[in-house]
NUMI-667981 format. One record per residue (C-alpha): y, z, x; residue number from 1; residue in one letter. Coordinates in pm, 1 decimal, decimal comma, always signed. Example, Ala and Ser with C-alpha at 12.3 -4.5 7.8 and 13.67 -1.06 7.14 Angstrom:
yy_zz_xx_k_r
-450,0_+780,0_+1230,0_1_A
-106,0_+714,0_+1367,0_2_S
***
This chain:
yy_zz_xx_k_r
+0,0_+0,0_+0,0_1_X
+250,2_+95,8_+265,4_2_X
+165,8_-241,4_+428,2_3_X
+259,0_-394,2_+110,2_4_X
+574,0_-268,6_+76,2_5_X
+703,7_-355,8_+441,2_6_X
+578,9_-723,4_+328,6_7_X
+803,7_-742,7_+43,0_8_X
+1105,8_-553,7_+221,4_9_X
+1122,4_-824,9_+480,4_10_X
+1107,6_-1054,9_+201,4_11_X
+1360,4_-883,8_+52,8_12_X
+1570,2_-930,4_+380,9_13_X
+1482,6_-1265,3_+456,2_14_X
+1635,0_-1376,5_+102,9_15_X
+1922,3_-1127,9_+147,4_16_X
+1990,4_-1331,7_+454,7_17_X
+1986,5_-1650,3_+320,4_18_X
+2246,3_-1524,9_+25,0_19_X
+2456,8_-1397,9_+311,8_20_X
+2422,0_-1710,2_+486,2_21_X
+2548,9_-1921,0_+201,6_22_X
+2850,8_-1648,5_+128,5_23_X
+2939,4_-1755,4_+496,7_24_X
+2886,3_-1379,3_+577,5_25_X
+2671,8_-1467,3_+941,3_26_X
+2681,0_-1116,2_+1113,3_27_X
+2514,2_-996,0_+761,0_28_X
+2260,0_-1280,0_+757,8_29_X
+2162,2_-1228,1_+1127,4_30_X
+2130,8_-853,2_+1019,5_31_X
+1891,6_-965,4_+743,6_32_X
+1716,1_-1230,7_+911,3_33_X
+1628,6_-1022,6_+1257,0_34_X
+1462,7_-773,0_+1038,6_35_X
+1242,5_-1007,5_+846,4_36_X
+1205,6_-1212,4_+1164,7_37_X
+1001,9_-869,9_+1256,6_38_X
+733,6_-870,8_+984,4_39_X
+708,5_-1229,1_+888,2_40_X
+629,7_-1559,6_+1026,4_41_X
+727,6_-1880,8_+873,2_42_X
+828,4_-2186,8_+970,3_43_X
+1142,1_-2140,1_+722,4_44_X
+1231,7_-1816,5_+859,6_45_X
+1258,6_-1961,0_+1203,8_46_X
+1448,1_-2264,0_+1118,1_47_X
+1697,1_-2069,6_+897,2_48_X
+1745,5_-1852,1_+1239,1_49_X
+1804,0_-2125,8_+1447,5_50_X
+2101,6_-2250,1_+1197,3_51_X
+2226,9_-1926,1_+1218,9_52_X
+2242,2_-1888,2_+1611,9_53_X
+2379,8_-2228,7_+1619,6_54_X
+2646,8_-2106,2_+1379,8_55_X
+2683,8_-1847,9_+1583,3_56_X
+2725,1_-2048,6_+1908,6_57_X
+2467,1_-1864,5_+2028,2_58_X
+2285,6_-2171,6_+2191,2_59_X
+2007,1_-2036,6_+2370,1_60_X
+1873,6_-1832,4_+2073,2_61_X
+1917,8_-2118,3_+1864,2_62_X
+1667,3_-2329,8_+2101,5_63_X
+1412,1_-2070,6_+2101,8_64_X
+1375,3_-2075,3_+1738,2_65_X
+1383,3_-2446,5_+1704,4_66_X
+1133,6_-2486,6_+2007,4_67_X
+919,3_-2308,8_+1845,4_68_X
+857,7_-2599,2_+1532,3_69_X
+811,7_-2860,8_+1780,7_70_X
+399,6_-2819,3_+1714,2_71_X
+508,3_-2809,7_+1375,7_72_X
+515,7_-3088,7_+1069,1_73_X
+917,9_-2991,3_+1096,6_74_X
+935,4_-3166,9_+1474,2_75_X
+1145,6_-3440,8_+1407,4_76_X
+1400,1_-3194,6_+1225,6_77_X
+1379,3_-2969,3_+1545,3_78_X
+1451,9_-3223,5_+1764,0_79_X
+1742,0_-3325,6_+1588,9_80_X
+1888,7_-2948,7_+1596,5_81_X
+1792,5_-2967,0_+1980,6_82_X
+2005,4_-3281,9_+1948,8_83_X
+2285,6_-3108,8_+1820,2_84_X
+2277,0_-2793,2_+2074,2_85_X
+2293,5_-3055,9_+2324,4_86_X
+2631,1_-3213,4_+2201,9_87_X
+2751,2_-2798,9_+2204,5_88_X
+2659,0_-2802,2_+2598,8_89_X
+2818,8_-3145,4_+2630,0_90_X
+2482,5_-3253,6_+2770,6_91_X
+2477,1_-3623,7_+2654,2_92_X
+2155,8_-3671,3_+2860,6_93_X
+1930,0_-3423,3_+2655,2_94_X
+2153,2_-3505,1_+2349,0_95_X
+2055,8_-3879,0_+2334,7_96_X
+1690,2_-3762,6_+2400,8_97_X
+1654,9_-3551,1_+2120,7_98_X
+1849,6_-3798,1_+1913,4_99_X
+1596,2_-4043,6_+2018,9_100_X
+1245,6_-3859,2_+1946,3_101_X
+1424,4_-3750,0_+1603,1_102_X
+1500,6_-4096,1_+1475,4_103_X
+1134,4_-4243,1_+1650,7_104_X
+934,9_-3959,6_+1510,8_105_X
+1051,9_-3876,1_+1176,5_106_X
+908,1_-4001,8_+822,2_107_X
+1213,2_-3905,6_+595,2_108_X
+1501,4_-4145,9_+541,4_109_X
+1792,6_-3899,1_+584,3_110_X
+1683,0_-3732,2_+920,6_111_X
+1585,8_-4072,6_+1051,3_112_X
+1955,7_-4213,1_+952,5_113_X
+2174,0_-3922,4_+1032,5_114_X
+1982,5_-3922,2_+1403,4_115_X
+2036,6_-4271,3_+1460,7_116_X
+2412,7_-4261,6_+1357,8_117_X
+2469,5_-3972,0_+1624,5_118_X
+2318,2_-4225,1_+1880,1_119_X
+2520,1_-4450,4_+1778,4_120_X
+2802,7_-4237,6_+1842,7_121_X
+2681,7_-4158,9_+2201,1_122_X
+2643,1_-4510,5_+2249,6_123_X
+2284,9_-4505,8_+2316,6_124_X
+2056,2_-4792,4_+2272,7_125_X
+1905,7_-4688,1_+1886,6_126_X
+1504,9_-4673,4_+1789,0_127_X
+1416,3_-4978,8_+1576,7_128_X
+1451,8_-4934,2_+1199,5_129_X
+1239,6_-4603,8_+1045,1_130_X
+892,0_-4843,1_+955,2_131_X
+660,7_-4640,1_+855,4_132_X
+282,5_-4743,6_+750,5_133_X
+13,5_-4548,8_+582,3_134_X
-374,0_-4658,3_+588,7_135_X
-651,5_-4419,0_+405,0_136_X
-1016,2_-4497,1_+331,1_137_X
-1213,6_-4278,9_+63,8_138_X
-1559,2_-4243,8_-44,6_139_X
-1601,6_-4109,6_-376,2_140_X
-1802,6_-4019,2_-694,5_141_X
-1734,6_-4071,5_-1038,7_142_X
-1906,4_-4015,4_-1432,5_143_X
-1802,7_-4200,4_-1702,1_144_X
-1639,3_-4457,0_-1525,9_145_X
-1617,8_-4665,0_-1846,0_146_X
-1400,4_-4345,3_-2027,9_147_X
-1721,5_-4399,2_-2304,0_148_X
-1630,1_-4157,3_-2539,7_149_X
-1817,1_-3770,7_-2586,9_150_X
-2035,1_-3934,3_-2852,8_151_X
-2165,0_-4252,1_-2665,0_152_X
-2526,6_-4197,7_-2603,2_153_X
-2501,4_-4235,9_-2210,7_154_X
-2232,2_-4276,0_-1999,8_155_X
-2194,7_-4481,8_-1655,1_156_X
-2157,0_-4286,7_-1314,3_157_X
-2149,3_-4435,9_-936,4_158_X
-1997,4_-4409,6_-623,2_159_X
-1703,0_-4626,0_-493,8_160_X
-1465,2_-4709,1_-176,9_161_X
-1114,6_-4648,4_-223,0_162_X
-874,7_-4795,0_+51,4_163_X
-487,1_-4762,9_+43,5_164_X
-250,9_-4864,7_+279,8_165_X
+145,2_-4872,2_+239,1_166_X
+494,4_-4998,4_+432,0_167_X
+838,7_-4899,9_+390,0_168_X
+1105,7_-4967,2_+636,6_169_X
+1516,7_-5041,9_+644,2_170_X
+1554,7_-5370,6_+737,8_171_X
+1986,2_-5324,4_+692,2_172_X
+2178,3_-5044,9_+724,7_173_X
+2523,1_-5031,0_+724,7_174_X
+2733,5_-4684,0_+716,6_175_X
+2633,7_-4529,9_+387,7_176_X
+2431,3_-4808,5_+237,6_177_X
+2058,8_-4961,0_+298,6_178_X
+1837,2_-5146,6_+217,9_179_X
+1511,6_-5002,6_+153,3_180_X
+1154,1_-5178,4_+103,9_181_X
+853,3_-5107,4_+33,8_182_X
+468,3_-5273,9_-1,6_183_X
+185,9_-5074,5_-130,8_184_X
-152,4_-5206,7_-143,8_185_X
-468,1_-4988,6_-368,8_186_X
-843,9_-5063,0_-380,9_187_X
-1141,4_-4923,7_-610,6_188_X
-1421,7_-5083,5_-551,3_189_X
-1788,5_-5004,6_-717,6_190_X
-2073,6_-4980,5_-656,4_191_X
-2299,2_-5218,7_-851,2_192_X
-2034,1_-5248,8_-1148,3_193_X
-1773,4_-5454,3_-1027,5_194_X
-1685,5_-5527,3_-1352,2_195_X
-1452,4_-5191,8_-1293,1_196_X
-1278,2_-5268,4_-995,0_197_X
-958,9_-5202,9_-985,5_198_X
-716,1_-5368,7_-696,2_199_X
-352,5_-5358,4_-746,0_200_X
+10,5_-5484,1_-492,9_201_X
+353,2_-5343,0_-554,9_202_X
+700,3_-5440,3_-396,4_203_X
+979,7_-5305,7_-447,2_204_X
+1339,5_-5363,4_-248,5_205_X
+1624,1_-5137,2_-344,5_206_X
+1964,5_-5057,1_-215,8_207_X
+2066,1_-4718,4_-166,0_208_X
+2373,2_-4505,4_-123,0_209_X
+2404,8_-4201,1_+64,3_210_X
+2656,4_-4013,2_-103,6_211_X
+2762,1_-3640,7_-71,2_212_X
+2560,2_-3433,3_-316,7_213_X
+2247,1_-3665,7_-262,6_214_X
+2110,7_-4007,3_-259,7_215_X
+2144,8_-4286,3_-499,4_216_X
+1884,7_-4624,8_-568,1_217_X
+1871,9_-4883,3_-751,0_218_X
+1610,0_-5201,8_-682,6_219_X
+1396,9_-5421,8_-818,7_220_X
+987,5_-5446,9_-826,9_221_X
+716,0_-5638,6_-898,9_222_X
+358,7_-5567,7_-946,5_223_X
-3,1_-5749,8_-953,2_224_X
-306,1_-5598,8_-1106,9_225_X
-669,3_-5734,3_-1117,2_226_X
-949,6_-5552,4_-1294,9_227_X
-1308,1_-5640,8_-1266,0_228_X
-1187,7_-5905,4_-1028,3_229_X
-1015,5_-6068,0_-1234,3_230_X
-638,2_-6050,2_-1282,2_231_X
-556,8_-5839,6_-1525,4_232_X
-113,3_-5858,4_-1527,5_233_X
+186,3_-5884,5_-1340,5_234_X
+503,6_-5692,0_-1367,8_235_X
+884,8_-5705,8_-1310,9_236_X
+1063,3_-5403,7_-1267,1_237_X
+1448,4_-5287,5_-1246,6_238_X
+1405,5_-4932,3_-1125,0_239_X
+1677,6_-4687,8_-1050,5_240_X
+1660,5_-4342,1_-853,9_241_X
+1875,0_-4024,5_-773,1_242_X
+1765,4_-3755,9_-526,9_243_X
+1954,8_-3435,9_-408,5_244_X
+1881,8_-3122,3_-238,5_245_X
+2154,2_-2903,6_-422,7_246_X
+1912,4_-2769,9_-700,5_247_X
+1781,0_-2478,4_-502,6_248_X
+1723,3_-2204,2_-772,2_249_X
+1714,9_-1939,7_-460,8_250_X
+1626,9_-1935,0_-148,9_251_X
+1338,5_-2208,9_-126,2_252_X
+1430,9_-2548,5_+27,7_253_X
+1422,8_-2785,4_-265,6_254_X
+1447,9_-3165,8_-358,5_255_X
+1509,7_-3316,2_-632,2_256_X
+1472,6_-3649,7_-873,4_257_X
+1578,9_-3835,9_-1187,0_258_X
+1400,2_-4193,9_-1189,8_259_X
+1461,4_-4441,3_-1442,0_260_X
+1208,2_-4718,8_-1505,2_261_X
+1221,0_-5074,6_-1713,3_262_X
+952,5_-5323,9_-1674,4_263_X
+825,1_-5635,6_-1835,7_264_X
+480,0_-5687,9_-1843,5_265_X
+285,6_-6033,2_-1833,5_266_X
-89,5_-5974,7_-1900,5_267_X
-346,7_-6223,9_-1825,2_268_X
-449,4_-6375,3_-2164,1_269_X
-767,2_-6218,2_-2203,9_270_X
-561,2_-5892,7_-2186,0_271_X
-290,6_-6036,4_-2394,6_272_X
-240,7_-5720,5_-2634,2_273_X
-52,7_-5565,8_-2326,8_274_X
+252,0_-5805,0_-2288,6_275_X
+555,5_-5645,8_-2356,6_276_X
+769,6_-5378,1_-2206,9_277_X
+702,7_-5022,2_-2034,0_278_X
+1008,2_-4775,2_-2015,3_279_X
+1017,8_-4482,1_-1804,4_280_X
+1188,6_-4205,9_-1716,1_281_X
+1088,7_-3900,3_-1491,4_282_X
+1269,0_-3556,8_-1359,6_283_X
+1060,8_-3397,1_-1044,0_284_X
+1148,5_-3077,7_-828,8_285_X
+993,6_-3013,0_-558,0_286_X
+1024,7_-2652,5_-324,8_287_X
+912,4_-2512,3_-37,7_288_X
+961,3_-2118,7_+5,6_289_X
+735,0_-1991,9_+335,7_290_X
+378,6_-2108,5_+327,4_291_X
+390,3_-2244,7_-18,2_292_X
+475,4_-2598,0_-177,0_293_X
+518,1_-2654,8_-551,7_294_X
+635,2_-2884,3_-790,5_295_X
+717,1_-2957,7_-1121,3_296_X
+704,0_-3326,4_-1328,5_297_X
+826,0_-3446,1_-1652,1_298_X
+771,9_-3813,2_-1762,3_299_X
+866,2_-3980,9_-2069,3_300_X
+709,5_-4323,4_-2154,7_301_X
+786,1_-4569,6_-2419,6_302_X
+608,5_-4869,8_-2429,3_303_X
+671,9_-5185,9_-2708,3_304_X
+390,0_-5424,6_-2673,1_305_X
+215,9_-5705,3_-2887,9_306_X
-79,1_-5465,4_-2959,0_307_X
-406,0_-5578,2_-3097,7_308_X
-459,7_-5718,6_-3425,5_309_X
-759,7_-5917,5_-3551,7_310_X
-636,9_-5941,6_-3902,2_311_X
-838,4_-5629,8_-4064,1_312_X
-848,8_-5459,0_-3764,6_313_X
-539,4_-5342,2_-3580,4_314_X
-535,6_-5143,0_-3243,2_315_X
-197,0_-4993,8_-3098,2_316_X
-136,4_-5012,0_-2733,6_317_X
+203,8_-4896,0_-2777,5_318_X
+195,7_-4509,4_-2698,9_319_X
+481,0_-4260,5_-2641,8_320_X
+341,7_-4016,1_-2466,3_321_X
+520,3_-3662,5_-2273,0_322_X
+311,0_-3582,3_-1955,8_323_X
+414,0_-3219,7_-1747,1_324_X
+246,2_-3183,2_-1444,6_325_X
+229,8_-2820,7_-1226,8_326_X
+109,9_-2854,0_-867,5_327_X
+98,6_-2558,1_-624,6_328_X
-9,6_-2582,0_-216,6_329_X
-63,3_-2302,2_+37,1_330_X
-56,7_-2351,7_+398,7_331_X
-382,7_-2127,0_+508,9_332_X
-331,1_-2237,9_+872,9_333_X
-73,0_-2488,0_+1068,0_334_X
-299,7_-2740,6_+1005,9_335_X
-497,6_-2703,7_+697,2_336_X
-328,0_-2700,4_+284,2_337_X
-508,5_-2616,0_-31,3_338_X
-361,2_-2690,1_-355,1_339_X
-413,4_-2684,6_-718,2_340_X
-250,4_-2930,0_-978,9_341_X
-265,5_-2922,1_-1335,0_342_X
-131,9_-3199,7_-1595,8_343_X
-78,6_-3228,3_-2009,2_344_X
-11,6_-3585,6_-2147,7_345_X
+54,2_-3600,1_-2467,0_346_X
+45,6_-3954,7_-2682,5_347_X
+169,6_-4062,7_-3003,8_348_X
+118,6_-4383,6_-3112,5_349_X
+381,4_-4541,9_-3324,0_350_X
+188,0_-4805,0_-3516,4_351_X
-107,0_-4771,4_-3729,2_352_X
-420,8_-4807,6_-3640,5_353_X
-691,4_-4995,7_-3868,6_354_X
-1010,2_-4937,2_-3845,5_355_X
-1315,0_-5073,8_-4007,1_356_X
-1551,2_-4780,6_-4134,7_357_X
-1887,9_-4733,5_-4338,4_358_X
-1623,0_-4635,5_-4626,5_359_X
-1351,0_-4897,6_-4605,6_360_X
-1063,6_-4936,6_-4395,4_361_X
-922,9_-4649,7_-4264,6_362_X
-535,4_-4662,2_-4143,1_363_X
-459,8_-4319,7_-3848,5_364_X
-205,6_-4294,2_-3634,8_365_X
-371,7_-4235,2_-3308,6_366_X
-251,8_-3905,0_-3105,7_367_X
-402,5_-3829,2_-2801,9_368_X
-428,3_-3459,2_-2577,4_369_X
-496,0_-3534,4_-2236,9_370_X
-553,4_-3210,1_-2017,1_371_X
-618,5_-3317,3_-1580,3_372_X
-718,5_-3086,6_-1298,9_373_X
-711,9_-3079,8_-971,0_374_X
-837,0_-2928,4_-709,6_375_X
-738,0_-3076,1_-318,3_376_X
-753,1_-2996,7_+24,4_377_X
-557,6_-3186,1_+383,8_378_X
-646,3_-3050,7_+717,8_379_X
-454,6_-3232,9_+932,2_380_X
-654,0_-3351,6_+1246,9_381_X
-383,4_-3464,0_+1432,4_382_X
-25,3_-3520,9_+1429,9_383_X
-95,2_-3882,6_+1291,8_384_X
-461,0_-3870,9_+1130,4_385_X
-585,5_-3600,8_+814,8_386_X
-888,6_-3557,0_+659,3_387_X
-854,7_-3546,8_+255,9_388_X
-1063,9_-3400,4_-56,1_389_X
-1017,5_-3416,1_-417,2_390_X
-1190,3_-3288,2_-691,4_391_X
-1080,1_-3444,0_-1058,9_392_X
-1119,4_-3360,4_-1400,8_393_X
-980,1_-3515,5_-1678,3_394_X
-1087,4_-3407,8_-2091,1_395_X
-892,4_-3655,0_-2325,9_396_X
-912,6_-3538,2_-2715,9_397_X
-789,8_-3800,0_-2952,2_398_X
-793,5_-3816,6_-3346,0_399_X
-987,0_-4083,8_-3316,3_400_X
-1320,9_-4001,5_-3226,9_401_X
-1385,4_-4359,3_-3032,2_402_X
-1087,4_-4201,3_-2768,1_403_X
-1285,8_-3869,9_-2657,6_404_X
-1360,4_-3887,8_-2259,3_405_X
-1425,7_-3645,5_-2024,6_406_X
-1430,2_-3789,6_-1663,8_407_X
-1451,4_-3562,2_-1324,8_408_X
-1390,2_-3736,6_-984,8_409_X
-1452,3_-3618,0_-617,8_410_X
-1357,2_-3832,2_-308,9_411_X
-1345,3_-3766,3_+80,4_412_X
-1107,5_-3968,8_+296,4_413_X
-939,0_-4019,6_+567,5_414_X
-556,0_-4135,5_+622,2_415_X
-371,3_-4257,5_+944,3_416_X
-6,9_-4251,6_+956,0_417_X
+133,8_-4526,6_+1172,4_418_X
***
């Protein structure tokens, strides 16, 4: 118990410190953040304490602590700090270095951008534009493939590959503005029932503006599905984006979103029900507070499409449906996460549906519950290269007994980040 409570007092200080921080009181946040500093270790904790030294002008201090994240997923960010300690010492050398392995190592837009603008202003030659490329391979196992429904007499169950790969990159940049784009390749393939593969490429190039209180986009995509090997639709999209840290609710590093989606969808004609359009709009936060990671989602979708009528039959593809998703990591070691996600979708179908039944025609209008699980795991092997596992479970309960599926999914991978 008494170990407990020294826990949650340096806690209590490292939060105090971070309020103090923000309040521009520094000799009360160093107070704070020394103490917890002496009964906790996190990778926040030490970068808030570097921030503070350097505030402080306390240079060497302020190295230590960002020295130490440098075998950390936050090296890119400390070498930028180290960047900026360097400019303090008006030690171009080191400065243009640190500059250097900030912009060449990072993955995130901002830290790669702000780095290469201070090389710019040292007049040093500047990395080539922040590429980056991700490649994974998966083995898996799935039931109900098909989604048959609870009632079906048997379902179908196999094993399949799933490959990924993706590329983003700035090919212009130009004070505040970029260009951004981005290629994204997926891949189910299996086993013995190709009829449900499922392959699928998405561009999308968008402009963005880096503007004071966060980040602004606004592009345009395009998409190209096959299913079964066969093409299945294409898609044109006008998507817009805004991102900001500012929605903190205390003392967790936080990011946030607001994306806005409109696409028109060309299916192939075998698939025909599906042309139409797909609206979309989604809010996200994301926070990190010491070891742990969580988010929050909210999509709405509206979709207007032909649908499916066969003249006594008609079958609505044309959902609106709310989906909230919970997710929740926690860093056990450096190197390995564990999380838990779960998700509620929740459909309503605006037309009709008419059905054909031993008493007659029966007209419902289809509403679907759709509860998903998760369960995954990332140790990360080495700085470039983790190992992945998920473990899936989906239960879908419609009013229409035909739309009943359960489904549960594992898969093992492994993903290389270029």
């Amino acid at each position: 118990m008494a170990g407990e409570h020294r826990e949650e007092r340096y806690r209590q200080d490292f939060k105090a410190g971070i309020a103090a921080f923000r309040n521009n009181n520094l000799e009360e946040a160093r107070q704070r953040l020394e103490s917890a500093a002496t009964g906790l270790e996190s990778r926040a904790l030490t970068y808030n304490l570097g921030v503070l030294y350097y505030r402080l002008k306390e240079f060497d201090l302020a190295e230590q602590q960002f020295r130490k994240l440098l075998d950390t997923a936050q090296r890119a960010l400390a070498f930028y700090n180290l960047g900026l300690i360097a400019l303090a010492r008006d030690d171009q050398t080191a400065a243009r270095e640190a500059f250097h392995r900030a912009a060449s190592e990072t993955t995130e837009e901002n830290l790669a951008r702000l780095a290469r603008a201070k090389l710019r202003e040292l007049k040093a030659p500047v990395p080539a534009r922040d590429w980056q490329a991700l490649a994974s391979i998966a083995a898996g196992y799935e039931n109900n493939i098909g989604l048959f429904p609870d009632s079906a007499p048997s379902a179908i169950d196999g094993s399949f590959t799933e490959t990924i790969a993706a590329l983003s990159g700035t090919p212009l940049e130009e004070g505040k503005d970029a260009l951004k784009t981005t290629l994204q390749l997926y891949g189910r393939d299996y086993m013995g029932n190709d009829r449900f593969n499922a392959h699928l490429v998405r561009g999308l190039a968008a402009w963005q503006r880096t503007l004071e209180g966060g980040r602004l986009e606004l592009g345009l995509g395009a998409d190209q599905a096959w299913l079964g090997n066969r093409s299945r639709e294409q898609r044109a999209r006008l998507a817009g984006k805004w991102t900001t840290r500012g929605c903190a609710l205390g003392s967790e590093s936080a990011l946030c979103s607001l994306a806005l989606n409109a696409e028109q969808v060309f299916a192939a004609p075998r698939y025909n029900a599906y042309d139409g359009q797909h609206y979309q709009a989604e809010a996200r936060y994301r926070a990190r507070q010491g070891k742990w990671l969580g988010e929050a989602q909210y999509r709405l979708e509206y979709d207007d499409r032909e649908n499916f009528d066969t003249g006594r039959e008609f079958f609505s593809v044309s959902p609106i449906a709310h989906t909230l998703k919970l997710g929740l990591d926690y860093a056990l070691t450096p190197s390995f996460d564990f999380g838990a996600s779960i998700g509620y979708r929740f459909s309503h179908y605006r037309s009709a549906h008419r059905l054909l039944v031993p008493e007659g025609l029966l007209s419902i209008q289809r509403q679907d519950n759709r509860v998903q699980v998760a369960l995954e795991g990332e140790y990360q092997a080495t700085e470039r290269v983790s190992v992945l596992l998920k473990l899936q479970s989906t239960d879908n309960n419609s009013n229409i007994a035909r739309y009943d599926y359960n489904r549960q999914t594992a898969t093992l991978g492994v993903a290389v980040r270029l």
